[in-house]
C-alpha positions as CSV (number, residue, x, y, z in Angstrom):
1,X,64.1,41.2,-15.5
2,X,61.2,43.9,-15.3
3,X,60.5,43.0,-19.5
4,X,60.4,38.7,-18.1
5,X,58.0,39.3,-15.3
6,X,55.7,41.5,-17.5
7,X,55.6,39.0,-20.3
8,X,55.1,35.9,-18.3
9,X,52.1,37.6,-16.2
10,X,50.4,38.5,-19.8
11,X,51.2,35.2,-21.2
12,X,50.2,32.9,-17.7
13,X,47.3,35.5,-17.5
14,X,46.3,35.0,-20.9
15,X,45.9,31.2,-21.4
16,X,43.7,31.3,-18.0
17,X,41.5,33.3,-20.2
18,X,41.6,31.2,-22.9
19,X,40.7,28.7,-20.3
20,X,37.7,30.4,-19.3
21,X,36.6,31.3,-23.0
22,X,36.9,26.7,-23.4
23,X,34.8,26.4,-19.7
24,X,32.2,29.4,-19.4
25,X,31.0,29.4,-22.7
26,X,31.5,32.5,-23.7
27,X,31.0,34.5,-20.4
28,X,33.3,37.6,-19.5
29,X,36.0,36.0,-16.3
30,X,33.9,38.1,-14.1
31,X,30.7,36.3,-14.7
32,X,32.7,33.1,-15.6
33,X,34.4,32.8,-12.0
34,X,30.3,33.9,-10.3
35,X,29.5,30.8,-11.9
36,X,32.1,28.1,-10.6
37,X,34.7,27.8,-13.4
38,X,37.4,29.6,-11.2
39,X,37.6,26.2,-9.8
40,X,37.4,24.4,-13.0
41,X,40.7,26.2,-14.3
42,X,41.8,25.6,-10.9
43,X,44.8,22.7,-10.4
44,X,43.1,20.0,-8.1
45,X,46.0,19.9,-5.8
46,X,45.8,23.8,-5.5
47,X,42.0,23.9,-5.4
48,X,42.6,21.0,-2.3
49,X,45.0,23.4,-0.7
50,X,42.7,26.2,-0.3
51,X,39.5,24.7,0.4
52,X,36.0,26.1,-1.1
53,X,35.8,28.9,1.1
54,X,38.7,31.1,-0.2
55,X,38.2,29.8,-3.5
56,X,34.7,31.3,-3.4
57,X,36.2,34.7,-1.9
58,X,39.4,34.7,-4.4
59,X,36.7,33.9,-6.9
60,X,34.0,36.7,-6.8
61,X,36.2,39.5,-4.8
62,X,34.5,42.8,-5.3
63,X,37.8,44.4,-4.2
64,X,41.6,43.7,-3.6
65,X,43.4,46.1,-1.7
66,X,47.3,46.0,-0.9
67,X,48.7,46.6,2.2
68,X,52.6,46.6,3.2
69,X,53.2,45.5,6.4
70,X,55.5,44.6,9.0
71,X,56.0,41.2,10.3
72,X,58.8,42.5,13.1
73,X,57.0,45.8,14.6
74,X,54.6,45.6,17.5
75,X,51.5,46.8,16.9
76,X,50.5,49.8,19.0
77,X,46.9,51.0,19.8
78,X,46.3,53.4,17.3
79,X,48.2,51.9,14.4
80,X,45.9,50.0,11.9
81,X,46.5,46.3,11.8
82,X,46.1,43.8,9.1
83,X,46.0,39.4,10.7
84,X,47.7,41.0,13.7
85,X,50.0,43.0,11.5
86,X,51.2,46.7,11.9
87,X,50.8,48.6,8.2
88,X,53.5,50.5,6.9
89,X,51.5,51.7,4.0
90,X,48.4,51.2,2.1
91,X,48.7,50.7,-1.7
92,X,46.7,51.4,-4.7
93,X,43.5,48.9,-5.2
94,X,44.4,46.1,-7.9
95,X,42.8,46.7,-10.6
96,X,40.7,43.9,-12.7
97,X,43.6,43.0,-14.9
98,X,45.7,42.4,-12.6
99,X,43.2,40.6,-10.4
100,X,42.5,38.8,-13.0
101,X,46.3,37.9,-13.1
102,X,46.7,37.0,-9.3
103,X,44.4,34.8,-9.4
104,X,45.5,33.3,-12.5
105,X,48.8,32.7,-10.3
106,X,47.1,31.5,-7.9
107,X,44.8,28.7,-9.6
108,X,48.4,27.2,-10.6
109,X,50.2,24.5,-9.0
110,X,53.2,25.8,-11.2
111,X,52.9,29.0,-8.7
112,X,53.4,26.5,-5.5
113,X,56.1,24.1,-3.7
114,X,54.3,22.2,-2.8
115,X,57.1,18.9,-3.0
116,X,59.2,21.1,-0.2
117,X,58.5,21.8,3.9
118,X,59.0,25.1,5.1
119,X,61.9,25.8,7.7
120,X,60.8,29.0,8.5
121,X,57.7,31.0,9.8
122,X,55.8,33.1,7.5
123,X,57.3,37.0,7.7
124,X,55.2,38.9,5.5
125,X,55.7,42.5,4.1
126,X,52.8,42.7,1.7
127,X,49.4,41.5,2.3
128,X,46.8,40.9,-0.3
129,X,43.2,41.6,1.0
130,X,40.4,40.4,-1.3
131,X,36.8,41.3,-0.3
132,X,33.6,39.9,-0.6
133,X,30.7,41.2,0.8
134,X,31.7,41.0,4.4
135,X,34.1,38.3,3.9
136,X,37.7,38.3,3.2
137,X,40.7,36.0,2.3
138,X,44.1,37.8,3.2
139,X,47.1,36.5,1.3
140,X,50.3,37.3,3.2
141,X,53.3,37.4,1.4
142,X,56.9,36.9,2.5
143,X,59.4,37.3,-0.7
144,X,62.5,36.7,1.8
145,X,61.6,33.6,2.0
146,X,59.9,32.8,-0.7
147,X,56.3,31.9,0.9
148,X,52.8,33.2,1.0
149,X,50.0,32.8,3.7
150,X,46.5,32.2,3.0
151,X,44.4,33.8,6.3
152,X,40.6,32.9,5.7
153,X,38.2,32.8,8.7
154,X,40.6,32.9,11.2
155,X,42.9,30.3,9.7
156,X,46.0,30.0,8.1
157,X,47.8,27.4,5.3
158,X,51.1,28.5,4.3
159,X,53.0,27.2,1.5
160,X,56.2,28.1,-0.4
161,X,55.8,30.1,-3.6
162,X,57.6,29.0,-6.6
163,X,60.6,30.8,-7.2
164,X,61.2,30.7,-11.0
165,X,57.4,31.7,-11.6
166,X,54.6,33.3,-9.3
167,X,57.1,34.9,-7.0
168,X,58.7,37.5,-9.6
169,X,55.3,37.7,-11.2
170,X,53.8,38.8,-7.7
171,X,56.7,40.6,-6.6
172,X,56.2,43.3,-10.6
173,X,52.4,43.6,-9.4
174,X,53.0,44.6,-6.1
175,X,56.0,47.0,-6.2
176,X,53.7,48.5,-9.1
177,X,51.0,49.7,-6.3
178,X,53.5,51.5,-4.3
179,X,55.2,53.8,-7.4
C-alpha cells in the first residue's frame, strides 16, 4: 500500500510538471503558478469549485504548515485553534515537493466526487494551512469520511475526496509530517 501511494503521488505529481513545462514556457512551477498557469493545469470544474481566491492562495503559498486537530474537543482558552478547531499537534512544514504534489491533487477533478452529495458534516483531523502574505486557504481534511473542507475568508465548500486516488495520496503525505 505504502509503495502504491508513493508511486501514484510521483507519477500524478509528475505529469502536472510536464504540464507546466507544455503551459509556462519553460518557467520553474514556482514561477509558473506566480504567473497564472496553476489555473491553466487546473480542471475547469475544479477551478469553478474553488473560486479565484483560493486558487490564487493554493497557487503562490509561501508556506504550508500541518496541523492535526480535533473536530470533537471543545476548545478551551489557552489551547491554540485552527477554523474553530482545538490542535492536537503541529506537524513538520511541507516541503516544495510535496507542495508541489498537493496541489497537483488538488488541480484534479480525478481527486474529487463531485457526482455524490455528502450525508455527513465535515470532521476533520488534519488541516492543511497554506499562507500567503497575510492570507490563508485552510484545507480541512476528514479521511473517515472521505471529505475535505476548503475554509477561505471565512467560507467553507466541502466536497468528497476521491477514494481510489487523492485520499491515500493525501493520507502518505500527511502521516509523513508526524514520523
Amino acid at each position: 500500500m505504502k509503495r502504491n501511494v508513493a508511486v501514484w503521488i510521483i507519477a500524478f505529481a509528475g505529469s502536472w510538471l510536464m504540464c507546466f513545462s507544455c503551459d509556462a514556457k519553460g518557467k520553474r512551477p514556482d514561477e509558473a503558478m506566480q504567473m497564472g498557469s496553476y489555473t491553466q493545469v487546473m480542471d475547469k470544474k475544479v477551478s469553478d469549485f474553488l473560486g479565484a481566491g483560493r486558487i490564487a492562495v493554493l497557487s503562490a503559498a509561501d508556506k504550508v504548515e500541518v496541523y492535526q486537530i480535533d473536530w470533537a474537543r471543545k476548545s478551551g482558552k489557552s489551547a491554540m485553534t485552527v477554523q474553530g478547531y482545538p490542535v492536537v499537534s503541529r506537524g513538520r512544514d511541507l516541503s516544495d515537493r510535496q507542495i508541489t504534489a498537493v496541489r497537483a491533487i488538488i488541480a484534479a477533478a480525478s481527486s474529487y466526487e463531485f457526482q455524490w452529495t455528502k450525508r455527513t458534516r465535515l470532521r476533520p483531523s488534519y488541516l492543511l494551512r497554506f499562507i500567503r502574505g497575510n492570507d490563508t486557504v485552510d484545507i480541512a481534511m476528514d479521511f473517515n469520511s472521505r471529505q475535505w473542507g476548503f475554509y477561505h475568508r471565512g467560507k467553507l465548500i466541502e466536497e468528497d475526496i476521491s477514494e481510489n486516488s487523492a485520499h491515500p495520496a493525501l493520507w502518505g503525505i500527511i502521516r509523513s509530517l508526524f514520523n
